[in-house]
C-alpha positions as CSV (number, residue, x, y, z in Angstrom):
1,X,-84.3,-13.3,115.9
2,X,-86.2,-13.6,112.7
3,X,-89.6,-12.5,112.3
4,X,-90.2,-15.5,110.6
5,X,-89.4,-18.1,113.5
6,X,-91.8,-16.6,115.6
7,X,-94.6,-18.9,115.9
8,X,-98.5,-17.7,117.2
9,X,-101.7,-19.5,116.5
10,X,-105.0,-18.4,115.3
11,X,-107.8,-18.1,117.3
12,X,-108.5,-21.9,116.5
13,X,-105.3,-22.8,118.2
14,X,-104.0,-23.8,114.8
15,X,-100.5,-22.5,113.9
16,X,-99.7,-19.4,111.7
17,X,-96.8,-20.0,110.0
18,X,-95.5,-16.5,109.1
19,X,-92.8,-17.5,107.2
20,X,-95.7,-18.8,104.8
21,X,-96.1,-15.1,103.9
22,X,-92.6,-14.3,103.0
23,X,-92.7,-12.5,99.9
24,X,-95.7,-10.0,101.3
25,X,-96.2,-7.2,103.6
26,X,-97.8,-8.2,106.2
27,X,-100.2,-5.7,108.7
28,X,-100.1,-6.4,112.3
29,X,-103.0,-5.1,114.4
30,X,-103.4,-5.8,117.8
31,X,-107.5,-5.4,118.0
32,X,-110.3,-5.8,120.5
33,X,-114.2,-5.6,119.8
34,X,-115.1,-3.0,122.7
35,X,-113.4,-0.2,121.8
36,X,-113.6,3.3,120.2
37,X,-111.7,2.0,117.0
38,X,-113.1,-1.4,116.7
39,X,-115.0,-0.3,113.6
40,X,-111.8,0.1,112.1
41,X,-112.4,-4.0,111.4
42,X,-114.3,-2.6,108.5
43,X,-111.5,-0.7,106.7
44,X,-108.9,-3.5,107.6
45,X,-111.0,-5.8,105.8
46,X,-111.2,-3.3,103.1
47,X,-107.3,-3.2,103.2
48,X,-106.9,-7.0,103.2
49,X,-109.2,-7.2,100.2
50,X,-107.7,-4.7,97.7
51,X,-104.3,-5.9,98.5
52,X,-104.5,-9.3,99.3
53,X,-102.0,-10.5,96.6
54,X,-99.1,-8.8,98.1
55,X,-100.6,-7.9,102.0
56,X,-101.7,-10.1,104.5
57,X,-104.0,-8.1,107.5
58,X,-103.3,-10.4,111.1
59,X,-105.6,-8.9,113.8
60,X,-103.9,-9.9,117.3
61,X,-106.7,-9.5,119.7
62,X,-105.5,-8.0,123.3
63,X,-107.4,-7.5,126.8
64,X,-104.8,-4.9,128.0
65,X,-106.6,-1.6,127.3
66,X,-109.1,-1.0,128.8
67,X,-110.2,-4.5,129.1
68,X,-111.7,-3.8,125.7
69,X,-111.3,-7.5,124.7
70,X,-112.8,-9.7,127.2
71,X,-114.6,-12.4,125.0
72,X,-113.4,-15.9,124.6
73,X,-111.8,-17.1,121.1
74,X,-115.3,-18.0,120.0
75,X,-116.8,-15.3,121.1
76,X,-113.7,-13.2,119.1
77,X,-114.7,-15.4,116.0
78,X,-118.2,-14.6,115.5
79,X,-118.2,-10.7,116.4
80,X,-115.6,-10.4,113.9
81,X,-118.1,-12.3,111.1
82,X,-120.9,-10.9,112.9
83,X,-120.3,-7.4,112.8
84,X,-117.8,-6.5,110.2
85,X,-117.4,-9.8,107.9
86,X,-113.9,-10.6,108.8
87,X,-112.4,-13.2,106.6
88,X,-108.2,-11.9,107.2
89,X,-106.4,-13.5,110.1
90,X,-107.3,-13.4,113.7
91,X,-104.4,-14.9,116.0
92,X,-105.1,-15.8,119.5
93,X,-105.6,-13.2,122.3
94,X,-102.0,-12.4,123.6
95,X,-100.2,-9.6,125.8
96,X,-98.7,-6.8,123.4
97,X,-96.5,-5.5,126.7
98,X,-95.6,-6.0,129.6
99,X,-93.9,-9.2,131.2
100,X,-96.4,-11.6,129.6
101,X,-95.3,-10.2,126.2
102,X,-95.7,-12.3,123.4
103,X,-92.7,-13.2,121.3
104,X,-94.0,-11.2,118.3
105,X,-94.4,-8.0,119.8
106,X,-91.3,-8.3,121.6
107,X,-89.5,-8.0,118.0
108,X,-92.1,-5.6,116.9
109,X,-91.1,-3.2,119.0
110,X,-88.0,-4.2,120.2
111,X,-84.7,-2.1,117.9
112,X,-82.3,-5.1,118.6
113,X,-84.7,-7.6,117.2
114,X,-86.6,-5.7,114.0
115,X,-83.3,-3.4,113.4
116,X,-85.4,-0.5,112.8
117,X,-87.2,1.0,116.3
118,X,-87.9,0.5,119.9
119,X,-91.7,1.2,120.7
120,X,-94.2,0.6,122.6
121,X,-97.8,0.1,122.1
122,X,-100.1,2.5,123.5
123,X,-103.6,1.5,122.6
124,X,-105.8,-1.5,120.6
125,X,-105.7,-0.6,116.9
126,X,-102.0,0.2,116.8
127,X,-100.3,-0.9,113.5
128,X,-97.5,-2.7,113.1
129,X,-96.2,-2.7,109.0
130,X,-93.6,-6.0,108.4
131,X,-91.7,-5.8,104.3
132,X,-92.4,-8.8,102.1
133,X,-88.1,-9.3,103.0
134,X,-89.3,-9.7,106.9
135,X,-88.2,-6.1,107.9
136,X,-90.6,-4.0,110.1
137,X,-91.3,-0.7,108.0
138,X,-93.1,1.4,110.2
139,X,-95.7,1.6,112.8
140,X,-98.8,3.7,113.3
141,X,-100.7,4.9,116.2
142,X,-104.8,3.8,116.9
143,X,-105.7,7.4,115.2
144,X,-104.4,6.1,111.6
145,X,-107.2,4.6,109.7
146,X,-106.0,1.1,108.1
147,X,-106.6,2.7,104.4
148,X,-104.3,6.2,105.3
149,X,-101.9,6.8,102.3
150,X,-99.2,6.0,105.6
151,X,-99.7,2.7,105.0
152,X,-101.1,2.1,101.3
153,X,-98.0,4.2,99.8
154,X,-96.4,1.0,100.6
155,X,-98.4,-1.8,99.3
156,X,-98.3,-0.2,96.0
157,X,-94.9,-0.1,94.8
C-alpha cells in the first residue's frame, strides 16, 4: 500500500487527494481542541507557513483521548479559525487506533505498510512526518513542539 492511494476527506467531506502533494513533506497531526497541547495549532500554523512550498501541515482531528474532540465538523472548523487562525488542512474526525482505524494511520504506523516502523499513537498532537518520495520519516511524541529542530532539520534540506 501506497501512501498515496489512501483516500480521507476534509472536514467538508470533500476529498484530499494526497497524491496531489507528491513532491512535499507532508506533517500529519492527529489534533483535538480540548486538550493540553491544542495550542500547539499556533506553531503548526507557524510550521505550515514558513514552509509551505515544500510542507503541507494535515491536522486529523480524533475523539479517542480523553474525548478531547467532541465537536462536530463545523464546530472543528470555526475553533480552528476562531482561536488560532488555521488556514492548513483539517481532515475529517477519524479513529487513529483501534479496530475502527482509519486507513491512513494504519500505514502510519504500521512497518509492513510505511517500510520504516510499527507504532502506535499515544496521545492528540502526535506527529507523523511523510518524504516528498511518500516514505514516512519519523514520528514524534505530543511533547515535541511542531517548530523542534526534530522536525524542521528536515524541511530544510
Amino acid at each position: 500500500m501506497n501512501i498515496y492511494n489512501i483516500e480521507i476527506n476534509s472536514l467538508q467531506n470533500t476529498p484530499i487527494h494526497l497524491s496531489d502533494f507528491k513532491g512535499k513533506y507532508i506533517l500529519f497531526v492527529n489534533v483535538a481542541s480540548k486538550c493540553g497541547f491544542t495550542p500547539q495549532y499556533k506553531e503548526l500554523e507557524e510550521l505550515h507557513n514558513t514552509y509551505k512550498n515544500n510542507l503541507v501541515v494535515i491536522g486529523v482531528p480524533c475523539n479517542q483521548f480523553g474525548k478531547q474532540e467532541p465537536g462536530s465538523s463545523t464546530e472543528i472548523q470555526e475553533f480552528c479559525e476562531l482561536n488560532y487562525g488555521v488556514t492548513f488542512l483539517i481532515t475529517e474526525k477519524v479513529d487513529v487506533k483501534g479496530t475502527n482505524q482509519h486507513p491512513l494511520y494504519t500505514w502510519l504506523t504500521t512497518k509492513s505498510f510505511n517500510n520504516k516502523k510499527s507504532s502506535s499513537v499515544k496521545w492528540n498532537f502526535q506527529k507523523y512526518l511523510v518524504s516528498p518520495e511518500g516514505n514516512l520519516i519519523d514520528y514524534y511524541f505530543s511533547i515535541t513542539k511542531p517548530l523542534s529542530s526534530k522536525i524542521t532539520k528536515h524541511l530544510k534540506s
